[in-house]
C-alpha positions in Angstrom: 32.5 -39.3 50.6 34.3 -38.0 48.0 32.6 -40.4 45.4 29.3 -38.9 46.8 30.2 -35.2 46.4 31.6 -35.6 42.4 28.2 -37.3 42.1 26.5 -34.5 43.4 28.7 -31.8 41.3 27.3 -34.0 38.1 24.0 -33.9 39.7 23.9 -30.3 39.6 25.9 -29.9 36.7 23.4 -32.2 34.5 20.6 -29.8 36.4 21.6 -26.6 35.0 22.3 -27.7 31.9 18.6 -28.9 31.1 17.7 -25.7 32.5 19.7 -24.3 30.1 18.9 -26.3 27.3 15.0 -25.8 28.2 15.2 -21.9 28.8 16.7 -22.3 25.0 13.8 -24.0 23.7 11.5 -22.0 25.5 13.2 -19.0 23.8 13.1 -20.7 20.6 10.0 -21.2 20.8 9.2 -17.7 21.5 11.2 -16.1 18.8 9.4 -16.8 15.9 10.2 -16.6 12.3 8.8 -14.7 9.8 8.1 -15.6 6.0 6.5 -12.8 4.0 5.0 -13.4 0.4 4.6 -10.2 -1.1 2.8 -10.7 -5.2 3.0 -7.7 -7.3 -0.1 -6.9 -9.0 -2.1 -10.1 -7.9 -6.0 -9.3 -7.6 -8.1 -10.1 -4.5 -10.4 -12.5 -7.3 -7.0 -14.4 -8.8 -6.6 -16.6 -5.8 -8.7 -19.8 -5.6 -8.9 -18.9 -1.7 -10.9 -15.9 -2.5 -12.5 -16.6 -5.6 -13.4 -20.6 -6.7 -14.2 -19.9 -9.9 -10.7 -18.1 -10.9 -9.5 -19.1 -13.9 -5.7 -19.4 -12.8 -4.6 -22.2 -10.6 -3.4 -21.4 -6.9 -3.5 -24.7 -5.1 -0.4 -24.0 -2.4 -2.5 -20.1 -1.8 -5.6 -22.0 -1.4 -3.6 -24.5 1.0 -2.0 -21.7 2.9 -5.3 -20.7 3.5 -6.8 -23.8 4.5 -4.0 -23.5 7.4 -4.6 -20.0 8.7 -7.0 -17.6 8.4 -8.3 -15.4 5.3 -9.0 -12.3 5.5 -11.9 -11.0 3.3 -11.5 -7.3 3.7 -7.4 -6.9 3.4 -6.3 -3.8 1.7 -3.3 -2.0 0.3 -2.1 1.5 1.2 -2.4 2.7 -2.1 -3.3 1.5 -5.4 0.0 1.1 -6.5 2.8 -0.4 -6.0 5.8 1.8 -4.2 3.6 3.3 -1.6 2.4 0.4 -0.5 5.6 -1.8 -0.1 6.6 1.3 2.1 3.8 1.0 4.4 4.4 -2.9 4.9 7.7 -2.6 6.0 7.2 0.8 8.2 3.9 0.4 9.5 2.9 4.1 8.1 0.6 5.6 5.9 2.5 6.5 2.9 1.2 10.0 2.7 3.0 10.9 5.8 6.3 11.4 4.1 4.5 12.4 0.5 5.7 8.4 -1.1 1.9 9.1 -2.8 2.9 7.3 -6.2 4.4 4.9 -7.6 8.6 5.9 -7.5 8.9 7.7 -10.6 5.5 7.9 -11.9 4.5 12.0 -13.5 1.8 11.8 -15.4 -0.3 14.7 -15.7 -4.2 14.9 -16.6 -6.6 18.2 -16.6 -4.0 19.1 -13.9 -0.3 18.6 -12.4 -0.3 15.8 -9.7 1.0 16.4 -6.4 4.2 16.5 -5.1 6.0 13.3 -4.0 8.9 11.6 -3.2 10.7 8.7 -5.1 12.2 7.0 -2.2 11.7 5.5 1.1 14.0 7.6 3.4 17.2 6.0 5.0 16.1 7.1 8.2 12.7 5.4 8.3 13.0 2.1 11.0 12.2 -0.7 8.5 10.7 -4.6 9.6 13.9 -5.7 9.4 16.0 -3.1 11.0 13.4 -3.5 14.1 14.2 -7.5 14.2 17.8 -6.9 14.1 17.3 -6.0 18.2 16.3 -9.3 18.9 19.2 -10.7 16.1 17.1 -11.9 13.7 18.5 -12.9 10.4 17.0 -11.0 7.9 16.5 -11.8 3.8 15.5 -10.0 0.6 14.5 -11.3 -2.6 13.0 -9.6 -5.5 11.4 -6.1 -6.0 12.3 -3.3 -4.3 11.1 -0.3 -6.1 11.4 2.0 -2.9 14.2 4.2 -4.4 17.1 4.3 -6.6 21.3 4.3 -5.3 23.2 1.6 -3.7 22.3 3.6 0.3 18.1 2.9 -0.1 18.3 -0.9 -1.4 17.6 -3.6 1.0 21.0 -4.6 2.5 21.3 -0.5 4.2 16.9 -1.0 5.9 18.2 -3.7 7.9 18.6 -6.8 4.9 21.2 -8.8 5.8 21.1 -10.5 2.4 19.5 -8.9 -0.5 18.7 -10.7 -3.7 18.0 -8.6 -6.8 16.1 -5.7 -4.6 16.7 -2.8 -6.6 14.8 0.0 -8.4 14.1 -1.2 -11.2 15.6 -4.9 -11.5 14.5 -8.2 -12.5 12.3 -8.0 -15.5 12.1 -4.3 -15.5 16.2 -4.5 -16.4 16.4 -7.4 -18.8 12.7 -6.9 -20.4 12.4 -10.6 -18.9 11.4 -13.2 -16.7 14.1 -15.9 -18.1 17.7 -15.8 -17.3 20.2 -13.8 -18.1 18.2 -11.6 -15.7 21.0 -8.6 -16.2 19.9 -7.9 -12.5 23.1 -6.3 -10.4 21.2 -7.1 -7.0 21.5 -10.9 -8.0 24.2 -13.6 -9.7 23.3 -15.0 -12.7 21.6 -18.2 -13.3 21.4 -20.8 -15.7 20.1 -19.6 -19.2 16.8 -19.6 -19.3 16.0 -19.9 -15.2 12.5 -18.9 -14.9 12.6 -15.9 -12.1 10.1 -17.1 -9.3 12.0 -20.0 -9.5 15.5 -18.7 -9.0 14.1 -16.7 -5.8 11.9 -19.3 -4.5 15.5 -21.6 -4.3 17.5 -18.6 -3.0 14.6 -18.8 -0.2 14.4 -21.9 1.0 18.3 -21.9 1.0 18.2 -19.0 3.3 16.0 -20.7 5.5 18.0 -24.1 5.7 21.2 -22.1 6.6 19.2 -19.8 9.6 17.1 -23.0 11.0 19.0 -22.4 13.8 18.2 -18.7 14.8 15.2 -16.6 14.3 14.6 -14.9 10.9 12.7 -12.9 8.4 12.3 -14.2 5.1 10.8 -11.1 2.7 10.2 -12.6 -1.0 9.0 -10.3 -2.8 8.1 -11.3 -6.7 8.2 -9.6 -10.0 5.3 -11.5 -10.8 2.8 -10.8 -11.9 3.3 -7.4 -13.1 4.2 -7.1 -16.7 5.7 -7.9 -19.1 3.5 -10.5 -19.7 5.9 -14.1 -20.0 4.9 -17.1 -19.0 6.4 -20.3 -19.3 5.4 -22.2 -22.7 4.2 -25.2 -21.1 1.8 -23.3 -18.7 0.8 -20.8 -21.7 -0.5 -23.4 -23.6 -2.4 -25.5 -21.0 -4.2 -22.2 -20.6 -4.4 -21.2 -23.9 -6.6 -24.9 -24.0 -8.9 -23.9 -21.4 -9.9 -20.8 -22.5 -11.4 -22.6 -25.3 -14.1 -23.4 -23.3 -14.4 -20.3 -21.6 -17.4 -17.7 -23.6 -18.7 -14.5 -23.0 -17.8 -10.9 -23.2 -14.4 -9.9 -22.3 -14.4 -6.0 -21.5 -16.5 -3.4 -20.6 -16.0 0.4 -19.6 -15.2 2.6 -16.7 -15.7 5.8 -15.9 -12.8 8.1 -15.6 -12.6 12.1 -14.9 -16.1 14.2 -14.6 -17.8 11.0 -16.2 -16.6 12.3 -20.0 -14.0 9.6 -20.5 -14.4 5.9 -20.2 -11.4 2.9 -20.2 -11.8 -0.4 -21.4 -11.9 -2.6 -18.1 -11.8 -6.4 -18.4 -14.6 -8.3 -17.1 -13.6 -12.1 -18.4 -10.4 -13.8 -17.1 -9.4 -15.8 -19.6 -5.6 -14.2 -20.5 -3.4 -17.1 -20.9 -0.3 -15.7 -20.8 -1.3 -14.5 -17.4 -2.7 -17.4 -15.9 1.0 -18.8 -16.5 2.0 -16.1 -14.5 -0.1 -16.8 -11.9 0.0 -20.6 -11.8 4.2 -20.4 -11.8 4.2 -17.7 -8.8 1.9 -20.5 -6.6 4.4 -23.0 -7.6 7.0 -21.0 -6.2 5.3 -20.8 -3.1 4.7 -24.1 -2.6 8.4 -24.5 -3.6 9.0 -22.3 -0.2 6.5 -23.4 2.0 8.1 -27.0 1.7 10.9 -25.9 2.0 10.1 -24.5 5.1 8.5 -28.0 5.6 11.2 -29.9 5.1 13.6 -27.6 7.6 10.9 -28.5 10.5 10.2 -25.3 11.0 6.5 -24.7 10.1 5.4 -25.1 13.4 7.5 -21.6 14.4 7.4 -19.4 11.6 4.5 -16.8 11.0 3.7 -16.8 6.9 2.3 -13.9 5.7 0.7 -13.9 1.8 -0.6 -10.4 0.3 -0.1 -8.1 -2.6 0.6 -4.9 -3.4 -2.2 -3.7 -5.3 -5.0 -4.4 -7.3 -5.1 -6.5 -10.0 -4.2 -5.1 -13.6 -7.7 -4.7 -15.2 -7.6 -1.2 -17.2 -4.3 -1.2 -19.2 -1.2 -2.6 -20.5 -3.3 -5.7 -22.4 -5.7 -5.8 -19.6 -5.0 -9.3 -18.2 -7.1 -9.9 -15.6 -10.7 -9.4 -14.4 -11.4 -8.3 -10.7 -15.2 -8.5 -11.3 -17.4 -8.1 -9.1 -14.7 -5.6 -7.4 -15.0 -2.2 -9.7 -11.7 -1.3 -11.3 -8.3 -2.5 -10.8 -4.7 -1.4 -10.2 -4.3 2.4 -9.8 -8.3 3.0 -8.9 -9.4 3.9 -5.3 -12.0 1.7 -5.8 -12.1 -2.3 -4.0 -10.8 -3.8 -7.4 -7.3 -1.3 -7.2 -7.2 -1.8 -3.3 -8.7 -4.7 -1.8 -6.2 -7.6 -1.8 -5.3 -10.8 -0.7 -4.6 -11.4 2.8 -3.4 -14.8 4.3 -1.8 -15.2 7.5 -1.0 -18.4 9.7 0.5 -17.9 13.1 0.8 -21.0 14.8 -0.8 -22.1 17.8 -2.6 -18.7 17.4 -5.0 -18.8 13.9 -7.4 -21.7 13.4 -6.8 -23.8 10.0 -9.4 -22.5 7.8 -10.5 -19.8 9.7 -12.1 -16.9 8.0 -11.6 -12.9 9.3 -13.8 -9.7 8.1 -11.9 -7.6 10.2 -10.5 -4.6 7.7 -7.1 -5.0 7.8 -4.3 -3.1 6.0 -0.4 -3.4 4.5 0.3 -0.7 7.7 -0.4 -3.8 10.1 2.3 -6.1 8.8 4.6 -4.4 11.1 2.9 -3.9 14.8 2.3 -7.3 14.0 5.1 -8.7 13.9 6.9 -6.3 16.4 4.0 -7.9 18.5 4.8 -11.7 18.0 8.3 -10.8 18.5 7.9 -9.1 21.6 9.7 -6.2 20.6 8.2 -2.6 21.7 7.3 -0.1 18.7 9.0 3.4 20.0 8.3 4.9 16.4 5.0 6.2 15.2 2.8 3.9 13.4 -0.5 3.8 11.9 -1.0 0.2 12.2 -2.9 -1.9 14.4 -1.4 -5.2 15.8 -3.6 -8.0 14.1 -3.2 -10.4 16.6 -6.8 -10.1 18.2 -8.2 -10.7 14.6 -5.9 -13.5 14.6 -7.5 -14.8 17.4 -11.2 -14.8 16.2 -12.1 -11.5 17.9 -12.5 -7.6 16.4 -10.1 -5.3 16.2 -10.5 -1.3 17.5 -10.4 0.5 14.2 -12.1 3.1 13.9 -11.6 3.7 9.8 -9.1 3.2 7.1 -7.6 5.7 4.4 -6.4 5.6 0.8 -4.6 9.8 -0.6 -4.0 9.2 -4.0 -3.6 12.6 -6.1 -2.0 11.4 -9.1 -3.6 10.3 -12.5 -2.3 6.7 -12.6 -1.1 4.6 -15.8 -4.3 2.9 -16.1 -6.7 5.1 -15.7 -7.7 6.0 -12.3 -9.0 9.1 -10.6 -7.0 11.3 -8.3 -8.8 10.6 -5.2 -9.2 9.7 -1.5 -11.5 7.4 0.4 -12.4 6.1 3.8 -13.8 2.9 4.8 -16.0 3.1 7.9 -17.6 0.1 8.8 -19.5 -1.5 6.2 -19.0 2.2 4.4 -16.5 3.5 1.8 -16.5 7.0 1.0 -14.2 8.3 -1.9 -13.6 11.9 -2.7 -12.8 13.1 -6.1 -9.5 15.8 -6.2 -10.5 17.2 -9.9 -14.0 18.9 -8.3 -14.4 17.6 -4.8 -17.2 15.4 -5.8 -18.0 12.7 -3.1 -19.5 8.7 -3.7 -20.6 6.5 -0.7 -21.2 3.1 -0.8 -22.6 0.2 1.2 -19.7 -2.4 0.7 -21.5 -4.9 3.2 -24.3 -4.8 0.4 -22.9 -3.3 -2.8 -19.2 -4.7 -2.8 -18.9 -4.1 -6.8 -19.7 0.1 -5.7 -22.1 0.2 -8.3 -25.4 2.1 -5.9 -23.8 5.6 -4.8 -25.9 6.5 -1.8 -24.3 10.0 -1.4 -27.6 11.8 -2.2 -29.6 9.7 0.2 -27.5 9.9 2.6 -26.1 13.3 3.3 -25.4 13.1 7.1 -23.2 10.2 6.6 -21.4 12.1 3.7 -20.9 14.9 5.9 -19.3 12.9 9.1 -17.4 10.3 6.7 -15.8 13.3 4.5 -15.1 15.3 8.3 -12.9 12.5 8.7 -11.2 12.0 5.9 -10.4 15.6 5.8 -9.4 15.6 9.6 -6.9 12.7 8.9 -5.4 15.2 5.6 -4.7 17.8 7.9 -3.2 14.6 10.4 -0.6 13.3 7.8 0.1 16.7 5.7 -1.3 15.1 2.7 -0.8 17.3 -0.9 -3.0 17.8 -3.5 -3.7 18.4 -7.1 -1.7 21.2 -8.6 -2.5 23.8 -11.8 -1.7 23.1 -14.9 -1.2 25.6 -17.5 -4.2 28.1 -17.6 -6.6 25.2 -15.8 -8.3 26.9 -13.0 -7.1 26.0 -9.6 -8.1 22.5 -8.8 -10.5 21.3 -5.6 -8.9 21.9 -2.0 -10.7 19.9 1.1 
């Protein structure tokens, strides 16, 4: 009898341990991770994925899109780079709290910008300080540029690990993609490391040593803002293929009242960028086996974007964004439009193809979403998981408040995209442009005149959502007269 009971006891005893062990899995399995690629300057037409004929190489984006779904109409906050790396990791418009620019930027024009902050404030609840309820391990790597002093970098919004996330580190530091980096966020590595390198194997080392609990991996490159570096043996395989490449290599853009113009490239063919390019895919694809390798592909949720529009209008010009009008710091699609890949597994078909509008303030409801945690703080964002799914999302309209005069050239301005409509309001005179993006995606046919009861409910809008976030304006300069107020 005895015999029988101890049986029993092990009977049970084997019983609640597989219940254990499954109600583990099952929570495993529940809990997934989270691996953001966030590219710094990239264009929506420098991936392969969104644009075959690119001249650079991305075949591990164009995979990562061949296993998720693209989105064609993904944005940026902003136009630049600071407000929009805030809006990713708060879920917010960037106006709300007046992070308008990029952190540090002044410049002036026929009048004084607006006020802005230079800095993401402490108190905001960050991506990864909203993980850290469900004890997520959480990793930085790379630019931070969302305010100067030891209390705003990564490791105090919820980073447990922070590598070289500062204000201005990495090449902005050491004028240099090649080790030394002279970065204080990040050790040294062997002279002459190449930088997407060093924190694509600080990455996949993070991810080996967490495989065993839920986590956010956040790489977030220098490349491929400037300065322009590229490895020599990438340089010159591009430098030999754009021997082959013809044609006219810039035109002009319009800049403020229609009196000025900027040189705006309309040829990719840079070499020195391409590199750029080419070594930031490699680095992915250094990462996404990694992640490969660990066995965890099947439970982590990758996420690819950038944070603004490729560099078309300035600082050597390297890349075209044709048929999008302008680039990087321009309201227009080319400055805000981006790259947007996202596989969820078991959720998003391989290959699958979105047109929902979708923005940087959706990474976080998002992923709050697919980790089951509640949002309690205000957010902007939508969660994209129906879009994921293959169905439509219920936005109503996107917005862009950008009253600065940026580095390369663009207008102070705001715009709303409703529907298959963009409308963008000048700040100098209040001047207004509509366009038909479903049939005019280059913004070249401004229907505003033919189309005035459209210009009037769009612009009630846009101004309706000012008054909503408290967004600023242009202020005088000197003896200017006052400039436009909505």
């Amino acid at each position: 009898m005895q015999k029988l009971t101890n049986i029993h006891h092990l009977v049970k005893l084997f019983i609640l341990g597989l219940s254990a062990f499954l109600a583990l899995s099952c929570a495993k399995e529940e809990t997934p991770n989270f691996l953001v690629f966030l590219v710094d300057d990239l264009g929506y037409m420098d991936v392969g994925a969104n644009n075959p004929d690119s001249f650079y190489e991305t075949p591990h984006i164009d995979a990562l899109a061949k296993s998720g779904m693209l989105f064609t109409d993904g944005y940026a906050a902003s136009p630049v780079c600071s407000p929009t790396r805030y809006s990713l990791l708060t879920g917010k418009y960037p106006t709300r709290v007046d992070a308008t620019n990029f952190f540090g930027g002044k410049r002036s024009g026929l009048f004084n910008p607006a006020s802005f902050i230079s800095k993401m404030p402490a108190e905001e609840i960050t991506i990864a300080e909203m993980l850290k309820q469900k004890n997520y391990a959480t990793f930085f790597a790379g630019k931070w540029h969302l305010g100067h002093g030891e209390e705003l970098y990564p490791q105090n919004q919820g980073f447990d690990i922070n590598i070289g996330g500062n204000n201005r580190g990495g090449p902005y530091t050491g004028k240099k993609y090649f080790a030394p980096f002279e970065n204080p966020q990040m050790s040294e590595s062997p002279d002459g490391e190449h930088l997407p390198n060093r924190l694509a194997r600080e990455t996949v080392a993070f991810m080996e040593e967490n495989k065993d609990k839920p986590f956010l991996a956040y790489l977030s490159f220098y490349s491929v803002h400037t300065p322009l570096m590229g490895r020599p043996d990438l340089v010159e395989k591009y430098k030999q293929k754009a021997k082959a490449i013809n044609g006219v290599e810039f035109d002009q853009e319009e800049q403020v009242f229609g009196k000025k113009t900027r040189n705006v490239r309309i040829l990719q063919k840079h070499a020195v960028y391409a590199a750029m390019v080419e070594a930031m895919d490699e680095a992915i694809g250094k990462v996404l086996k990694g992640l490969e390798d660990s066995g965890l592909s099947d439970n982590t949720i990758v996420v690819f974007t950038s944070d603004n529009g490729g560099l078309s209008t300035s600082e050597g010009s390297p890349t075209s964004n044709l048929p999008l009008r302008g680039g990087k710091g321009w309201t227009y699609e080319g400055g805000i439009r981006e790259p947007w890949i996202i596989r969820y597994p078991g959720v998003t078909q391989p290959g699958s193809v979105s047109s929902e509008p979708i923005s940087s303030i959706d990474l976080l409801p998002t992923v709050a979403a697919a980790a089951s945690l509640e949002v309690e703080q205000l957010v902007d964002g939508l969660d994209l998981t129906p879009a994921l799914k293959g169905d439509s999302l219920n936005r109503d309209a996107l917005y862009w408040h950008y009253p600065h005069y940026s580095n390369q050239g663009g207008i102070p301005s705001g715009a709303i995209r409703q529907g298959d409509y963009k409308l963008i309001e000048r700040y100098e005179d209040g001047r207004v442009h509509l366009y038909d993006l479903k049939n005019d995606i280059g913004e070249q046919q401004d229907l505003a005149s033919q189309m005035p009861d459209k210009v009037e409910q769009m612009r009630a809008k846009l101004h309706a959502w000012y008054q909503e976030v408290d967004a600023k304006f242009l202020e005088p300069k000197g003896e200017n007269a006052q400039p436009w107020r909505p």
